[in-house]
C-alpha positions as CSV (number, residue, x, y, z in Angstrom):
1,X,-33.0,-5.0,68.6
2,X,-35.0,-4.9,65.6
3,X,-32.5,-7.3,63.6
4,X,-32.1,-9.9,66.5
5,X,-36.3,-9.6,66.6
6,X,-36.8,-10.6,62.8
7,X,-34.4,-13.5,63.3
8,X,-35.9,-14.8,66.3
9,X,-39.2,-15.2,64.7
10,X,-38.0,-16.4,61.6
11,X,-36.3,-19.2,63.7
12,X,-39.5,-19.9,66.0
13,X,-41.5,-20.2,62.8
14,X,-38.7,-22.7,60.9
15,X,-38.7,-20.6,58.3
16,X,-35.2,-20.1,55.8
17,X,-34.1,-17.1,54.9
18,X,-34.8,-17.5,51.7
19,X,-38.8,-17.5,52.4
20,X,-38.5,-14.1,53.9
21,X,-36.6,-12.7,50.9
22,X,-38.9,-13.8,48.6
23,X,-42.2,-12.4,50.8
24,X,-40.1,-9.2,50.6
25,X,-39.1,-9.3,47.1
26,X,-35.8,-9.0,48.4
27,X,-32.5,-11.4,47.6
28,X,-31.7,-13.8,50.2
29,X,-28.6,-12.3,51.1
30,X,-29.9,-9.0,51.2
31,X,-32.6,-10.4,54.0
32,X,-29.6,-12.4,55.9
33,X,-27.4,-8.5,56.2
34,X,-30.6,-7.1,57.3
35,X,-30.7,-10.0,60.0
36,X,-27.3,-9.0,60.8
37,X,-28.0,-5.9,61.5
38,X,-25.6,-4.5,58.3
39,X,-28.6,-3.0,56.1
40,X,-32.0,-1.5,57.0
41,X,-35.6,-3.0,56.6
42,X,-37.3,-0.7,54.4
43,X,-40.4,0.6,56.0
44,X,-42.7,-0.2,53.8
45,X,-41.8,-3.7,54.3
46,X,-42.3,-3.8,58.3
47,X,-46.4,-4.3,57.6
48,X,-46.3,-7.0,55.3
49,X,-43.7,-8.3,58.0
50,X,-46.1,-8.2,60.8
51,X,-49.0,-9.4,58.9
52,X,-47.0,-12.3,58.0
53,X,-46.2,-13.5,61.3
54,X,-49.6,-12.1,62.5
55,X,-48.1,-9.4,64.7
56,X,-49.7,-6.9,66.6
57,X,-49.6,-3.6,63.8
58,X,-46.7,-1.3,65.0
59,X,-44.9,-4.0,67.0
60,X,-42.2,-4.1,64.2
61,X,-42.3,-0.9,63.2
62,X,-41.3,0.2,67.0
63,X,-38.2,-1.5,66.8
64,X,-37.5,-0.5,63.6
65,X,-37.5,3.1,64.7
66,X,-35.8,2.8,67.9
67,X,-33.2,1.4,65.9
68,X,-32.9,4.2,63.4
69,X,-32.9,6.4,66.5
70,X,-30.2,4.6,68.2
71,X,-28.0,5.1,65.1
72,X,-28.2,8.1,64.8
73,X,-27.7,9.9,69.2
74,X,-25.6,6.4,69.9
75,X,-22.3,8.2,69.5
76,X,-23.9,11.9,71.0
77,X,-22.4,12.3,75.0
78,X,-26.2,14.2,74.9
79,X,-28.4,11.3,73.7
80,X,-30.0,10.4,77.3
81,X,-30.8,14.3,77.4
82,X,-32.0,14.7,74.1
83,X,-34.0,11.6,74.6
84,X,-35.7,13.3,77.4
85,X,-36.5,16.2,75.3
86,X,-37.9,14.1,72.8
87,X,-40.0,12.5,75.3
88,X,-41.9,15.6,76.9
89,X,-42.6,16.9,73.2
90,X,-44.3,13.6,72.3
């Protein structure tokens, strides 16, 4: 979710990779794996992301997580349960 997200606004705002990266202070093809979903946005990064593209602050950073999350219970026969759990806590 959060990979396909950072793409699509790259792409709506003609933007090349390698203008990302260098916001980031990241290598290009370090930004283009974490497009692909192969490596993770570091979280301090998700702010300067959003103020960037002029996001809403946490609308990033809500993807992000649910993707860490996901990761991690995606594989658990549990997860739905545990999610549930999760859910009357918070």
């Amino acid at each position: 979710m959060f990979a396909i997200r950072l793409k699509q606004l790259r792409e709506d705002a003609s933007l090349p990779q390698r203008k990302l990266a260098a916001i980031l202070d990241i290598d290009t093809a370090t930004y283009s794996k974490i497009e692909n979903g192969l490596f993770t946005l570091k979280k301090e990064h998700i702010s300067v992301l959003e103020k960037f593209y002029g996001l809403e602050k946490d609308s990033l950073a809500k993807l992000w997580l649910a993707d860490k999350v996901y990761n991690v219970i995606k594989d658990e026969p549990a997860a739905k349960d545990a999610l549930n759990e999760v859910k009357k806590i918070l």
